[in-house]
C-alpha angles and dihedrals in degrees: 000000000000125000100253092190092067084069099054117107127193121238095254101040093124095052093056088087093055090044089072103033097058095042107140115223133196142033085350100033120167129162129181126203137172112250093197128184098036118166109238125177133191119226134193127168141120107278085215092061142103087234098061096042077060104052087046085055087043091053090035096248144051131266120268113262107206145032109295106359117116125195120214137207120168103292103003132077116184107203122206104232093155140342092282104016135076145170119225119203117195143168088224130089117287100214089056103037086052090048085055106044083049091052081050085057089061089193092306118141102284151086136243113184129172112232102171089132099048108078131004125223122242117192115216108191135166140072092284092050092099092056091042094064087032084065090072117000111089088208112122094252099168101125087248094068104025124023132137122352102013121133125181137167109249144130126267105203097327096331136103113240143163107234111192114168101221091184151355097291101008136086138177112220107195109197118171113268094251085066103037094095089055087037099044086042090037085061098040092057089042093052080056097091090060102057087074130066115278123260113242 
């Protein structure tokens, strides 16, 4: 039987070209790339439970307890995205890592979906990445207020992201999949200023 994952295509495939293409390099340097395939996973339980104490020891660390904050353990990421509610990124597989974090539940109140399918992930990185999003995301991302490992709901031009700085300069915008192609587009127009020399 045929390898059917040799057929799947990312959201953005036929950007990649342009990703490189239109890399900015310099003072003012900032490069975006698709980070596709990524594992994410839904999860809903009581942060007061057993079950929730589990799926932290399952992850190998434990979810993440107020707005923002993410909590990190060698391929997975859990994402605060409500009081009961977060989002883990992985570089594993979703299916399985959701198969595993609902075994974690042991019938427990709660939900473990696989949601793999649902956004795709887009790396901004470089000195000029900040004012790029601050172009068009109405989030506070001066580094007082938002550095590593910060992720928050918000909009990117009209449309509804997660933003998680994964490092100094780089950050992970995560659009549903519908709206990849306008968001993806939407950054590339706002990295163009930098290309030139800077006005005094």
């Amino acid at each position: 039987m045929a390898d059917l994952s040799t057929l799947r295509r990312s959201p953005l495939h036929a950007l990649h070209g342009r990703f490189s293409a239109e890399r900015v390099h310099g003072e003012r340097a900032v490069a975006l790339r698709e980070l596709p395939f990524l594992g994410m996973v839904s999860v809903r339980v009581d942060p007061d439970s057993p079950a929730c104490t589990r799926i932290g020891e399952r992850l190998g660390a434990a979810l993440p307890t107020s707005c923002g904050q993410v909590t990190s353990s060698g391929r997975h990421s859990a994402l605060w995205l409500g009081p009961d509610e977060w989002l883990v990124v992985s570089a594993a597989d979703g299916g399985v890592l959701a198969a595993e974090l609902d075994a974690a539940l042991a019938g427990d109140p709660g939900s473990v979906v696989d949601v793999s399918a649902n956004r795709t992930t887009l790396e901004l990185s470089g000195p000029a990445a900040r004012e790029t999003l601050e172009k068009g995301c109405p989030a506070d991302l001066d580094p007082r207020a938002f550095g590593p490992g910060t992720a928050v709901t918000t909009t990117l031009g009209p449309v509804p992201v997660l933003l998680w700085q994964t490092g100094p300069t780089t950050y992970r915008v995560l659009p549903r999949s519908s709206f990849a192609d306008y968001v993806a587009r939407w950054l590339l127009d706002a990295t163009t200023e930098f290309a030139g020399p800077r006005v005094p």
